[in-house]
C-alpha positions in Angstrom: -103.4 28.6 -193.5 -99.7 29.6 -194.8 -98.0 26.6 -196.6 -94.9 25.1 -195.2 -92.1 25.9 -197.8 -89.9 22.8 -198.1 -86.9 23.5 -199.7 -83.4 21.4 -199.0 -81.4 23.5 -196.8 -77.9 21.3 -196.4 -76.3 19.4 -193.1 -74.2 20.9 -190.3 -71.9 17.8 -191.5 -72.0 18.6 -195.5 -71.6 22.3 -194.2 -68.3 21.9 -192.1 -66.7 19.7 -194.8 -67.5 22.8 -197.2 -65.9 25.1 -194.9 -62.4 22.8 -194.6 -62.0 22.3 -197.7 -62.3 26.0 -198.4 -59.4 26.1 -196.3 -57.7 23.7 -197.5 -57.5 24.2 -201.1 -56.7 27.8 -200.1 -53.6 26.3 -198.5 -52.7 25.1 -201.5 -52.5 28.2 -203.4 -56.1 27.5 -205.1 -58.9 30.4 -204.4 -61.1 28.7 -201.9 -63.8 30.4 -203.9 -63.8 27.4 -206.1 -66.0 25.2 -203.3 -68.0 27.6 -202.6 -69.0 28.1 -206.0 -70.6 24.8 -206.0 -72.4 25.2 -202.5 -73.5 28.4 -203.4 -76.7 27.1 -205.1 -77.6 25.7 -202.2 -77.1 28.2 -200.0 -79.0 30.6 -202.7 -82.1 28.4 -201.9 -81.7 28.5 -198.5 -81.9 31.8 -198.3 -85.0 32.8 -200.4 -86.1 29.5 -198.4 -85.9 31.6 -195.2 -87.4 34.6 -196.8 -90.6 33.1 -198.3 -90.9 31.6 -194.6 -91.1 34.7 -192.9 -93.2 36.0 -196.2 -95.9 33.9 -195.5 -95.6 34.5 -191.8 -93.1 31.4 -191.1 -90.2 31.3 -188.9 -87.2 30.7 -190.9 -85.5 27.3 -190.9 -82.6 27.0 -192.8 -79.4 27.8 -191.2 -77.0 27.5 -193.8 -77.5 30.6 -196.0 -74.8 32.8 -198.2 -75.1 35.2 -194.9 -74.0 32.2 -192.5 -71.4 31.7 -194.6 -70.0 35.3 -195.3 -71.3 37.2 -192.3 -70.8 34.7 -189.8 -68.2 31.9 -190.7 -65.0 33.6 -193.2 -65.0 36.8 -191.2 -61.9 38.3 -192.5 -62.0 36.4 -195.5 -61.6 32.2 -195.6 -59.9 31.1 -192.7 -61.6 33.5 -190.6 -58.1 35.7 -190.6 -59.6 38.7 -189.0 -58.9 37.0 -185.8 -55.2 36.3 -187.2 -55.1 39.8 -187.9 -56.4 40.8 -184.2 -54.1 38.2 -182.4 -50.9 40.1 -184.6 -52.2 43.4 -183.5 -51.6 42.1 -179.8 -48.5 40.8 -180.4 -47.5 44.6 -181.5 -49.5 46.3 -178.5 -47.1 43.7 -176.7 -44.1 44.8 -177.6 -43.6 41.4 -178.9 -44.1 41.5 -182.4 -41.4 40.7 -185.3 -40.1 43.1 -187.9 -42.7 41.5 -190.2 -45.6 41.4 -188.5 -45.0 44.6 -187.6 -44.8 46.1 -190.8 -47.8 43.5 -192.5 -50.2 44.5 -189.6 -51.0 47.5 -190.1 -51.4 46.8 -194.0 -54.0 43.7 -193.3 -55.9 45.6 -191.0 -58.3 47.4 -193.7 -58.1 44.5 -196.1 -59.5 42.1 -193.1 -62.4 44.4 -192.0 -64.0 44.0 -195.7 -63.4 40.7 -195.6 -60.6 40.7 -197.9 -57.7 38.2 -196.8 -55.0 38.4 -199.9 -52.4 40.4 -197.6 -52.1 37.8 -195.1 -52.6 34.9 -197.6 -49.6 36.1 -199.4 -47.8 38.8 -197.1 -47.7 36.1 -193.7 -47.8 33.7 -195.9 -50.4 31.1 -195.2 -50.2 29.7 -198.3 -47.9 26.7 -198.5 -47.0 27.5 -194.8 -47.4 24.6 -193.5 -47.8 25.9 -189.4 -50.7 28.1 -190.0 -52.6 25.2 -191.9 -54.5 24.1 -188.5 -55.6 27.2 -187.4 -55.9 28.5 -191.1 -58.7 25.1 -191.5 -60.1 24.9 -187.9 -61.4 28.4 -187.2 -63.9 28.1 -189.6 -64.9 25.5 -188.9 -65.5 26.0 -185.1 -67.4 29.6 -186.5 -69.7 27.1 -188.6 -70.3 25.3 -184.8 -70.9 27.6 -182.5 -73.2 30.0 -184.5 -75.2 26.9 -185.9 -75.0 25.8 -182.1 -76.3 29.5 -181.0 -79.1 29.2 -183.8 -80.4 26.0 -183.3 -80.7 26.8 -179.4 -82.3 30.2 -180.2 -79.8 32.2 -178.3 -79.3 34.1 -181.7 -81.4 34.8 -185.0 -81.5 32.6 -187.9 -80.7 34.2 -191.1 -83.7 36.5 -192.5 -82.9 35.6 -196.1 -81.7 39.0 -197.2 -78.5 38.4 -198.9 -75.5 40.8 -198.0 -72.5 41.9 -199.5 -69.8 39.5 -198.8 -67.4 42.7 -198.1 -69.7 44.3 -195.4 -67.8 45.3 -191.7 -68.9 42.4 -188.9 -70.9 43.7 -186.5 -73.0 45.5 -189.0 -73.7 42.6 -191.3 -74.2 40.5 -187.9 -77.4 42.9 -187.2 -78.5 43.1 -191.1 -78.3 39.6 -191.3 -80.4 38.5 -188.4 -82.2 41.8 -187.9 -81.1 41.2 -184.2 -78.2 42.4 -182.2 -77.4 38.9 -181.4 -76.2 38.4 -184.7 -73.7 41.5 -183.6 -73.0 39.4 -180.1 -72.0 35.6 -181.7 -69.8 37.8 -184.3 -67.8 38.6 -181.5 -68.0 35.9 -179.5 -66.7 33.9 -182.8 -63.7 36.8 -183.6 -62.6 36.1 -179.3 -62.4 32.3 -180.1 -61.0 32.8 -183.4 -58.1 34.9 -181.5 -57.3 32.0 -178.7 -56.9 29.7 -181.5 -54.8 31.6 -184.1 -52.8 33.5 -181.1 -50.4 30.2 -180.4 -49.4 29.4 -184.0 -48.8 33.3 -184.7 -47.0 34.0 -181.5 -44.8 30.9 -182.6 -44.0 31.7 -186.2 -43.5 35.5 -184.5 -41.0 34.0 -182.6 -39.1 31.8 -185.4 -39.4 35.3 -187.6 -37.6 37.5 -184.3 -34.8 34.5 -183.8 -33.9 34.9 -187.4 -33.9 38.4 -187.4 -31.4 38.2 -184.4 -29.4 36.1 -185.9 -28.6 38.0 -189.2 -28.4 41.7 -187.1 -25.4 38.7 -185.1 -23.9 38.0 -188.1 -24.0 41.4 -189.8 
């Protein structure tokens, strides 16, 4: 009979307050990269915790693998800004969209889809912007929710263990991650929310940036 591998595979609770602080010390200027570095052990384990499960013919068990986190949670980078980058895009299919966002867009959108965020941490900014610190903190979190939500019900795949570059296009790692396709379906699920909740605090700041604009073209 296989063995039961008992490994410590981490709290949805220990998990979430990873993921805000990730966002928080990002708001501060600091890489958020510094908490993950001292999660990442853990989430190391869990995910050769997973594979020797399904090695010895196991289902796996621990959620909270480097995967979750990359693949499924910072989509776009911390914060989740791939949404934020999606939500801008509508404001410029719109017709809505400021001078800046118009011109940062289309520079972000690359960037975002390898999960790099340094053009909108630097170019919106979020850093030290104090109105994008909610939505900057929150998506994350409600990512690290609603795909441990979807797991734990068994409406999607748990992790498989196989550890994936942090850069790799959603959808795709979704599927590699999982070996499913719902690991595809609650990446987009989680990018749809991500937009409802970033599109209020963009379309705001969008509007603060156009009023300004207006009032130096008034004044020129």
């Amino acid at each position: 009979m296989a063995r039961t591998i008992n490994i410590p595979r981490g709290t949805i609770f220990g998990t979430l307050i990873a993921v805000g602080l990730n966002g928080l010390v990002w708001t501060m200027g600091i890489h958020g990269t510094t908490i993950n570095s001292a999660m990442n052990p853990i989430w190391l384990m869990n995910s050769d915790a997973n594979r020797l499960a399904i090695q010895h013919g196991q289902a796996p068990k621990a959620f909270f693998t480097n995967s979750f986190i990359d693949n499924f949670v910072f989509m776009g980078g911390s914060g989740s800004v791939l949404s934020l980058v999606l939500a801008m895009l509508i404001l410029i299919l719109l017709k809505k969209s400021s001078a800046e966002i118009k011109t940062l867009t289309p520079l972000a959108v690359a960037p975002s889809l390898f999960n790099i965020n340094e053009p909108i941490m630097f170019g919106l900014p979020i850093v030290f912007n104090p109105l994008m610190f909610i939505p900057f903190i929150i998506t994350p979190m409600v990512f690290t929710l609603t795909t441990y939500l979807s797991m734990k019900f068994g409406w999607v795949a748990m992790p498989t263990g196989v550890v994936l570059p942090w850069t790799m296009p959603v959808l795709f790692s979704g599927f590699l991650a999982t070996n499913s396709l719902s690991g595809a379906v609650i990446q987009l699920v989680n990018i749809i929310l991500g937009i409802f909740i970033y599109f209020p605090f963009i379309s705001f700041a969008n509007q603060q940036q156009v009023k300004a604009q207006n009032k130096l073209e008034a004044d020129a």
